[in-house]
N, C-alpha and C positions, 0 to 999 in steps of 0.2 A: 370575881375578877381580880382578887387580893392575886398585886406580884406579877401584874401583867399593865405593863404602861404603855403611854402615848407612843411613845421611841419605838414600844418593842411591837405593836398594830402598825406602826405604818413600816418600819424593816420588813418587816412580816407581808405587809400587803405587797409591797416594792420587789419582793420577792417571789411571790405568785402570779404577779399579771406582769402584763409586757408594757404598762403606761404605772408613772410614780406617782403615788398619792396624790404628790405636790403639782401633778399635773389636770387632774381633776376637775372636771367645775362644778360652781356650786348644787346644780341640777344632779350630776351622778354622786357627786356626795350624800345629797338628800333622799335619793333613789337607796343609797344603801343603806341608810340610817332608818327609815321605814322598813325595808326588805327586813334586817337582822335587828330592829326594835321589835319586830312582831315578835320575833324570838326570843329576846332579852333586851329588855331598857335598856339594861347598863350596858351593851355592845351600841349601841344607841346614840349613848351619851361618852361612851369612847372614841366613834367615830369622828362627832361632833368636838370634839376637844383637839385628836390629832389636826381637823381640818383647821380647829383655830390657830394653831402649832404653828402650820406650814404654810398656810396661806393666808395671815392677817398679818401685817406689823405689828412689833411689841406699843404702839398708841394705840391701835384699831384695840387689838385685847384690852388694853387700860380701860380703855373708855367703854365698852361691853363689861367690865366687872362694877362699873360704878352707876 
């Protein structure tokens, strides 16, 4: 997944469906992150990341990295 970032999965998803990323809840986030983890972790663990992006405050993430 070298060269393919958070920005450029959720542009990317915002761009194929008719609801934004950032509109999400946590339930169909996790829905997808299982669906395209069986395929690849690391899609996985992208999903998981843009969601922390766009739907946590820069404290909420602080405090999940410590």
């Amino acid at each position: 997944m070298a060269g393919y970032s958070v920005d450029d999965f959720v542009e990317g998803y915002n761009q194929l469906n008719a609801r934004k990323f950032s509109d999400l809840t946590y339930a169909e986030v996790s829905k997808l992150m299982k669906e395209y983890g069986d395929i690849d972790p690391m899609i996985s663990q992208l999903i998981q990341d843009a969601y922390a992006k766009v739907a946590l405050c820069p404290f909420e993430l602080s405090a999940m990295r410590h």
